[in-house]
C-alpha positions in Angstrom: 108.0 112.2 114.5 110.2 110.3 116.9 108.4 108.5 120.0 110.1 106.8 122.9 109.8 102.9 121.7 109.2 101.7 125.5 106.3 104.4 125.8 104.7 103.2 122.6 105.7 99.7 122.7 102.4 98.6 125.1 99.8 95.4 125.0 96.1 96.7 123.8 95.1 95.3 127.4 96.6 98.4 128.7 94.8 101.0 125.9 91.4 99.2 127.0 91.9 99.5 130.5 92.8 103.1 130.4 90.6 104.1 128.0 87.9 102.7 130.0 89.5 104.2 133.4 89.2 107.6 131.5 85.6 106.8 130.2 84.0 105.8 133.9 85.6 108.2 135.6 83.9 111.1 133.3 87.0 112.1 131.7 85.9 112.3 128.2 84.7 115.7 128.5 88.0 116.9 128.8 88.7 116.0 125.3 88.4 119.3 122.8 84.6 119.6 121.6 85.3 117.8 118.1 87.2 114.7 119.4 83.7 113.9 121.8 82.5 110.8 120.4 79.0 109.1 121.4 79.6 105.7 123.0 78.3 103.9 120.4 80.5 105.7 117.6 84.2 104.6 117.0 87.1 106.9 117.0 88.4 107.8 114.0 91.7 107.8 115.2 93.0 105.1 117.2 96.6 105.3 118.3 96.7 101.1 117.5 96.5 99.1 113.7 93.3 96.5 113.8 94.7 94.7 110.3 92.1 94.2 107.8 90.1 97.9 109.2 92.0 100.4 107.9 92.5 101.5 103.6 95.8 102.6 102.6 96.2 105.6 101.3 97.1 106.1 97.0 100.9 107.9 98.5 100.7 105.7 101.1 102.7 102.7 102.1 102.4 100.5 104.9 105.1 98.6 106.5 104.2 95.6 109.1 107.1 93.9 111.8 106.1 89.9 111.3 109.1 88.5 113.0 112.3 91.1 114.9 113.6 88.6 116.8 116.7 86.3 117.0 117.5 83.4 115.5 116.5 81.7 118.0 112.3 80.6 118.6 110.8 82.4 121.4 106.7 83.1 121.2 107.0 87.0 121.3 109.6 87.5 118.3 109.3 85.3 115.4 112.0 85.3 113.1 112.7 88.0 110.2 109.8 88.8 108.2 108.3 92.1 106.8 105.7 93.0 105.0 105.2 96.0 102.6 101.7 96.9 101.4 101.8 100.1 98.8 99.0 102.6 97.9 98.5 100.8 94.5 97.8 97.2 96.1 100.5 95.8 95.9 102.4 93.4 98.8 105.6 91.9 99.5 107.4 90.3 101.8 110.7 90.7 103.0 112.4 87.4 104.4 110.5 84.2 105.9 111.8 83.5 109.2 110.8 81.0 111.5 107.4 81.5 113.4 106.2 84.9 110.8 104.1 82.5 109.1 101.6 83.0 111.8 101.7 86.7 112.2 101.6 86.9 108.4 98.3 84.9 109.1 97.3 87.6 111.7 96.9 90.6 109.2 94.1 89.7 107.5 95.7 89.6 104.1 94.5 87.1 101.6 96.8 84.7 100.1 96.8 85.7 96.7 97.8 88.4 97.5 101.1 87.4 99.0 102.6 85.8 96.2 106.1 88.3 96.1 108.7 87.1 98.3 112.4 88.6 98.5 114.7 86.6 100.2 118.2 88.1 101.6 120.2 85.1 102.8 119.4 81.4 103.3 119.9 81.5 107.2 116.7 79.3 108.6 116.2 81.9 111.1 115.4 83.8 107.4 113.7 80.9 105.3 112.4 78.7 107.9 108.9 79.3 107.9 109.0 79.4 103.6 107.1 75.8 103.7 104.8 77.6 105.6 103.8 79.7 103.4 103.5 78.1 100.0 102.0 75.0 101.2 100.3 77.1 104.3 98.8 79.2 101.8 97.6 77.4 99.4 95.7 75.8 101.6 94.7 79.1 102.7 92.7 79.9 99.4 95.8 81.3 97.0 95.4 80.3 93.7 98.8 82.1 92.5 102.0 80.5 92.3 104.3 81.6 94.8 107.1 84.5 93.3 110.3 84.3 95.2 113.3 86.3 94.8 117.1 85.4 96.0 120.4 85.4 95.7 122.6 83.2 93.6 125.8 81.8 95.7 129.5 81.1 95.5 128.3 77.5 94.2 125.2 76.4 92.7 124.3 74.5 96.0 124.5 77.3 98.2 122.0 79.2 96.1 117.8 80.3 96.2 116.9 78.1 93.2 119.1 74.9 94.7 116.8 75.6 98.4 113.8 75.6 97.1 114.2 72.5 94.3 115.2 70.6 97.6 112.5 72.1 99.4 109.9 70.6 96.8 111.6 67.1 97.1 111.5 67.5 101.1 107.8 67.6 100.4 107.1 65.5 97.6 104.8 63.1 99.9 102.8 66.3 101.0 102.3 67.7 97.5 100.8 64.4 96.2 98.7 64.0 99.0 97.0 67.6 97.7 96.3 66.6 94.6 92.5 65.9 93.9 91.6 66.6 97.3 92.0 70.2 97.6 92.8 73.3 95.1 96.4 73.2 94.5 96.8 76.2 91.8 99.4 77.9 94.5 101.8 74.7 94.5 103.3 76.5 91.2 106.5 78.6 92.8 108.5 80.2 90.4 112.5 81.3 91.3 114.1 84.7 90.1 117.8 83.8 91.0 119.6 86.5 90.8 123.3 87.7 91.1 124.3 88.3 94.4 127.5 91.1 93.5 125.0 92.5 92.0 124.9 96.8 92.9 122.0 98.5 93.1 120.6 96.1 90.3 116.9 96.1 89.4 115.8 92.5 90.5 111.8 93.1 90.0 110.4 96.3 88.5 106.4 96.1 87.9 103.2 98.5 87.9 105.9 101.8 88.8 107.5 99.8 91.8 111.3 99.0 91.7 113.6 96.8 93.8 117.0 96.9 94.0 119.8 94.4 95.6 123.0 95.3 96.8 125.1 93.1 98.3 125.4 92.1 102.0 128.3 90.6 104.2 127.3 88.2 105.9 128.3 84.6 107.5 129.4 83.4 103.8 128.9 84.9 100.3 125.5 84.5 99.1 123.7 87.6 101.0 122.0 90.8 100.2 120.4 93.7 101.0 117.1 95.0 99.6 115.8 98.5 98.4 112.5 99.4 97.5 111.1 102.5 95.7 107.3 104.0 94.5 106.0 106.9 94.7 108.8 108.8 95.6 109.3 107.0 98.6 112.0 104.7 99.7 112.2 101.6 102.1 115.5 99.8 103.0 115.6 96.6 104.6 119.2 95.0 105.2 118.4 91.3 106.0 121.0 90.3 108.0 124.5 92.5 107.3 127.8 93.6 108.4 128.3 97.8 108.1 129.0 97.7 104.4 129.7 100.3 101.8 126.9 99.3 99.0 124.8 99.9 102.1 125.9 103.3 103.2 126.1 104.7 99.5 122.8 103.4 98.1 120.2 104.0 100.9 120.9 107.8 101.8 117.6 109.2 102.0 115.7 106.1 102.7 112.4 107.3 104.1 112.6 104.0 106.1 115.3 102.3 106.8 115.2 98.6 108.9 118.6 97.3 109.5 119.7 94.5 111.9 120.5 95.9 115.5 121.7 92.4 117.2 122.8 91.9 120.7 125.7 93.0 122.1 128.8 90.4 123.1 127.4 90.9 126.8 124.0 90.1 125.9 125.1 87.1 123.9 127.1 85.9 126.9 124.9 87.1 129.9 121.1 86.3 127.9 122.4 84.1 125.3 125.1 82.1 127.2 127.5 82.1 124.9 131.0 81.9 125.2 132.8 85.3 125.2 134.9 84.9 122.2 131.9 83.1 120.3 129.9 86.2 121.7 132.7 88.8 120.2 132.8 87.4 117.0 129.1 86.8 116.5 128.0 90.5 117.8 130.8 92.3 115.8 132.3 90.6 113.2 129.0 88.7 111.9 126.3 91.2 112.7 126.1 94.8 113.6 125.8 95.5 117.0 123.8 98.2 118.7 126.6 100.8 118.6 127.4 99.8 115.0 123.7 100.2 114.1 124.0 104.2 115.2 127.1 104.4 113.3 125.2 103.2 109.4 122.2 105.4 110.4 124.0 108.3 110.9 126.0 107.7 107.3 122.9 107.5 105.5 120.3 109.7 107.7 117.1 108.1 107.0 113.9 109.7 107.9 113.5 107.0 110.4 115.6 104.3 111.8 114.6 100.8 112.5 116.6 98.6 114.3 115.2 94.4 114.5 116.9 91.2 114.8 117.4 91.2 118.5 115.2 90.3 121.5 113.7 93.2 122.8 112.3 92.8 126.1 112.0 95.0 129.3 115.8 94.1 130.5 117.8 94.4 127.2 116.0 96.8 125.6 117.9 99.6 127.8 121.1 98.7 127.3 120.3 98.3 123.5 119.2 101.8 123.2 122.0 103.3 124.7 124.5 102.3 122.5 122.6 103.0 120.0 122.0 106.5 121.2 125.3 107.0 121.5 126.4 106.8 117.8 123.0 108.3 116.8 120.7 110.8 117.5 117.9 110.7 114.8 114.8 109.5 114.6 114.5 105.6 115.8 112.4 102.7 116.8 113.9 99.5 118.0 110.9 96.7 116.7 109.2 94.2 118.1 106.1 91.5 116.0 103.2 93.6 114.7 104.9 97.2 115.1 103.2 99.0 111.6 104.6 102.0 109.8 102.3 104.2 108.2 104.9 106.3 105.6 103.7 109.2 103.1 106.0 112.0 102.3 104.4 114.0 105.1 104.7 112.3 108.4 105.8 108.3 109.7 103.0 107.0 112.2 103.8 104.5 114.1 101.6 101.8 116.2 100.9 98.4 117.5 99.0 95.9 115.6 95.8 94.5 118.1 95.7 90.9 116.3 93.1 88.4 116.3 94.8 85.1 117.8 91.4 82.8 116.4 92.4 84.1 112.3 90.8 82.0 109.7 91.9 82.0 106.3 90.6 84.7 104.0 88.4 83.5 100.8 90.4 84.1 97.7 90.1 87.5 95.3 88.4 84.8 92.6 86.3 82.9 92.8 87.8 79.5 93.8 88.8 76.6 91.9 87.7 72.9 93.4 90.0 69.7 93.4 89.3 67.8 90.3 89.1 63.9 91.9 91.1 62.7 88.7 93.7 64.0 90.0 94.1 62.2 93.1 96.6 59.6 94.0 94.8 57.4 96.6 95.5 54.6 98.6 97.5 51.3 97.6 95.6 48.1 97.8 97.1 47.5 101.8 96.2 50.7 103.0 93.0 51.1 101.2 92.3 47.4 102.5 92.0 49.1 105.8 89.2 51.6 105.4 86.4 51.4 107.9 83.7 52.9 105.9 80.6 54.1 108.2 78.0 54.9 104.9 75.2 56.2 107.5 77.3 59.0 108.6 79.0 59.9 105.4 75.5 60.3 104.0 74.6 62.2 107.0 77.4 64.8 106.3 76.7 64.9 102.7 73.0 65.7 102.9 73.4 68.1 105.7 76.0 69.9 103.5 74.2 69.9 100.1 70.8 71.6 102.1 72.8 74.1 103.8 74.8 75.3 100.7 72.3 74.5 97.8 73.9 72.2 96.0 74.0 68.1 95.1 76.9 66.9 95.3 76.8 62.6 96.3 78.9 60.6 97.9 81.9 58.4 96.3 80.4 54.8 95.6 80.3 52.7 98.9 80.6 55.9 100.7 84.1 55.8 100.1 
């Protein structure tokens, strides 16, 4: 089940190119009789995830990297984000980090659908691209209100439901600017605060899937851990932790387990440039470091490891791995954006996602909802003063459009 992450870990550029070396060069013949495929038939099984091609199995569950990396932006890792699709159609995601939003964008999901969000700590690097996706999506066709889960803190202010109420007033201009002009059904977010001592408490349990919270140590007090289970199987994702001992008792037996894995202090000093006692305290007293990583998976012996929150790249990767391997010896992948996890009871499969980087927004699963005009705000007398109105070309649009979608619709009066 295990596979060397820097043999799997390639760009599709490289799968075309040899698979077309192997093609040209007659090589296809040495395949066994029943894997021959005619050139203009696809293979039925392709070693990389195209999002939106493949079902998921009814025991299924599916398990997408949108953002491994560090806290701070860089273009290959966004910031934490995961996303669990289950055999009965259900979604979630798991933390909102800066720069996921657009790999969210990349699988092909529709937006209603992602309307279940489970947040472990209020670290930007872990909310920062939240905006994103409520306002990002409902302009994106969802016409659900957004469901987000988090933790309570040691004061009202430093808790989920406090974040987001500010996060609305941050964006009170943008919200009323929506209104009337486009379908704003998705602006609706309801908060599930919830107790962040909580133990391996039931935060959401619908349509057989449970999640469970347990809490985290982390930074400050306000942090947790998440644990999800259907269908007899069992994902763990730690959000951002120190070794803990809710963690080690309660996710034995996970069938996939994601923990942080950050950089060690001579990565934070050598890569990072921080100081060396800023470095020290940040790698092993704030997060778990590689070493410390091996150490939690071999408490709880998951069916696979997952170690994310730490830039992976060609010349930290190494050093990353062998500390890990030297605390641990089972089954592991260290993650990088669009890694997918194919999970049944039988057998982990692991791949690359081959993204579309020119993604438009899905249509919504109903059928959608337009603006209703009364409700929108307009201009003031001085800016609406302003308007240069070209009526000829407003018409223009609005014929053109009405003939090519059958319908009637007429310009405001004036053309404005």
């Amino acid at each position: 089940m295990e596979r060397s992450t820097r043999s799997k870990v390639v760009t599709v550029a490289v799968i075309v190119v040899v698979a077309a070396v192997a093609y040209f060069a007659g090589q296809v013949g040495d395949r066994p009789a029943d894997a021959q495929q005619a050139s203009t038939v696809a293979l039925s099984d392709r070693d990389v995830y195209y999002p939106g091609s493949e079902d998921i199995g009814a025991d299924e569950m599916r398990i997408i990297a949108c953002g491994t990396g560090m806290p701070n932006a860089r273009p290959k890792q966004a910031a934490a984000c995961w996303i669990v699709e289950l055999g009965n159609g259900d979604k979630f995601i798991f933390d909102i980090g800066l720069g996921s939003s657009e790999r969210i964008a990349a699988m092909k999901i529709p937006y209603d659908y992602l309307d279940k969000l489970f947040i472990g700590h209020l670290h930007a690097d872990h909310i920062g691209d939240l905006d994103a996706l409520w306002i990002g999506g409902v302009i994106s066709n969802r016409q659900r209100k957004l469901r987000i889960w988090g933790p309570s803190g040691a004061r009202t202010e430093t808790g989920t439901r406090y974040m987001v109420d500010r996060m609305k007033e941050m964006y009170a201009w943008d919200m009323e600017s929506r209104k009337g002009n486009v379908n704003t059904l998705g602006l609706e977010i309801e908060v599930n605060e919830f107790d962040y001592t909580g133990v391996n408490a039931i935060v959401y349990q619908e349509n057989d899937v449970t999640i469970r919270t347990i809490p985290a140590i982390h930074a400050v007090d306000g942090s947790v851990s998440f644990i999800l289970e259907w269908n007899d199987l069992k994902f763990s994702f730690s959000s951002d932790t120190y070794p803990n001992k809710w963690w080690m008792e309660h996710t034995k037996d996970s069938d996939l387990a994601i923990h942080e894995c950050f950089a060690p202090p001579s990565i934070m000093v050598n890569k990072q440039n921080f100081g060396v006692l800023d470095a020290l305290n940040v790698a092993t007293q704030v997060h778990t470091s590689p070493a410390m990583f091996g150490k939690v998976m071999s408490e709880i012996k998951p069916r696979m490891a997952v170690g994310y929150h730490v830039f992976n790249d060609f010349d930290t990767q190494p050093q990353i791995v062998q500390e890990v391997r030297s605390t641990y010896d089972g089954p592991f992948e260290l993650a990088v954006d669009y890694m997918v996890f194919n999970v049944t009871k039988d057998d982990i499969r692991v791949r690359m996602a081959a993204v579309d980087e020119d993604i438009w927004p899905l249509p919504s699963i109903t059928a959608k909802t337009s603006a209703d005009p009364a409700d929108r705000v307009g201009f003031g007398d001085f800016i609406n003063g302003g308007r240069v109105v070209f009526t000829d070309v407003i018409k223009f649009y609005y014929d053109q459009t009405n003939q090519m979608f059958g319908t009637n619709f007429q310009p405001p009066s004036g053309g404005q």
